[in-house]
C-alpha positions in Angstrom: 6.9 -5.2 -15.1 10.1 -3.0 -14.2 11.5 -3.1 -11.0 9.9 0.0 -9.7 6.4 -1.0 -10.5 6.8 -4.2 -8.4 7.4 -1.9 -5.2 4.4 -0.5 -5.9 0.8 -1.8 -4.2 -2.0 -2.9 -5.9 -3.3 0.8 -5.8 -0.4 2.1 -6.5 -0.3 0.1 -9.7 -3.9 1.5 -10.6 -2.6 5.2 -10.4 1.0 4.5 -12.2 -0.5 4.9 -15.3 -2.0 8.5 -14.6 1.4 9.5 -15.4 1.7 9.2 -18.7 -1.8 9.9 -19.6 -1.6 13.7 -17.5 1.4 13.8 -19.8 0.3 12.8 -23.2 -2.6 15.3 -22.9 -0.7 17.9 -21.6 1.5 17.8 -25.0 -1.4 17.7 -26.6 -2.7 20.9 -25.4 1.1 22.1 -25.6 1.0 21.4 -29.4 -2.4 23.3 -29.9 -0.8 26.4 -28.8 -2.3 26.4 -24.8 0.6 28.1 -22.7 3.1 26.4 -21.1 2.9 27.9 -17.9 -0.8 26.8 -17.5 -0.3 23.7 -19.0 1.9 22.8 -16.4 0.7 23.9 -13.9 -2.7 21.7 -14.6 -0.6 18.9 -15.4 1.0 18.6 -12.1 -2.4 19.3 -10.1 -3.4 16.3 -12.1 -0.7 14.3 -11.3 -1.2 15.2 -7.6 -4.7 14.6 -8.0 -4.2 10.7 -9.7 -2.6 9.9 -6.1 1.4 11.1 -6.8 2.8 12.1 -3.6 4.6 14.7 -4.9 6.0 16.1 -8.5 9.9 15.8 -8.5 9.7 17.9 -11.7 7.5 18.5 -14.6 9.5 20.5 -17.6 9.1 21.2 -21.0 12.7 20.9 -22.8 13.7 21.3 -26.0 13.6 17.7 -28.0 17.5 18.7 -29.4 19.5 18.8 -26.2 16.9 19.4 -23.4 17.6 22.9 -22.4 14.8 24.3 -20.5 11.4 26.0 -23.0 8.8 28.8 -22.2 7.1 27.8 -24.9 6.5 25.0 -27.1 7.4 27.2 -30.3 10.0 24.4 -31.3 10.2 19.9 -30.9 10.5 19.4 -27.8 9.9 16.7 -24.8 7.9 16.8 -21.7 9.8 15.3 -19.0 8.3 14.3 -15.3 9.6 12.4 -12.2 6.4 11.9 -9.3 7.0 10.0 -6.5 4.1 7.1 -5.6 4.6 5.7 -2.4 8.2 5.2 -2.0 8.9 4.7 -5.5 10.3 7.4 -8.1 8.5 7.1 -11.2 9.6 9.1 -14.6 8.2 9.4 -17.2 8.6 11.8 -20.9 6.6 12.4 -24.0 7.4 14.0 -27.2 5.7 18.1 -27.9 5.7 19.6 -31.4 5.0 23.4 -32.0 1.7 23.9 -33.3 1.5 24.7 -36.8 0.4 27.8 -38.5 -2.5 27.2 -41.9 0.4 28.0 -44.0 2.9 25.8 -42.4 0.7 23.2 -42.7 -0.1 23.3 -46.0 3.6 23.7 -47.4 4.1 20.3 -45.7 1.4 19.1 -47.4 2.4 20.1 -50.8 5.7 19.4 -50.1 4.4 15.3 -49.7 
């Protein structure tokens, strides 16, 4: 257990793992092409709503040097910091653009 889980109380321990679970579905609905803006914006309700105190940040960034995305028309990460308690929690995920028919199939060829 890291250091900043053992600050955290036995409830605090049961909503911990919320965060990356509201993450790994949000860059799943990222990927498949749902806007950004909404997707955040659901993502940090949910956060909220898991028990976080409050949502440092919740970003999409580019996976090549982390400089701020609109959209997730390229890799990139999803990054978070939420506060539990008195404890800073932070969290990231990986985001790939979704992929048109004829993307997809080119890649598949291309195997």
């Amino acid at each position: 257990m890291s250091s900043r889980n053992v600050r955290l109380s036995a409830e605090q321990r049961l909503a911990a793992p919320k965060l990356p679970e509201v993450l790994s579905t949000a860059a799943e609905r990222l990927s498949a092409g749902v806007p950004a803006e909404l997707v955040l914006a659901e993502a940090r309700q949910a956060i909220l709503a898991a028990g976080y105190d409050e949502v440092e940040y919740l970003e999409l960034r580019a996976d090549h040097d982390l400089s701020p995305l609109s959209a997730a028309d390229r890799p990139a990460r999803l990054i978070a910091a939420a506060w539990l308690g008195g404890t800073r929690l932070i969290d990231n995920v990986g985001v790939l653009p979704k992929q048109s028919k004829g993307e997809l199939l080119a890649a598949a060829n291309a195997a």
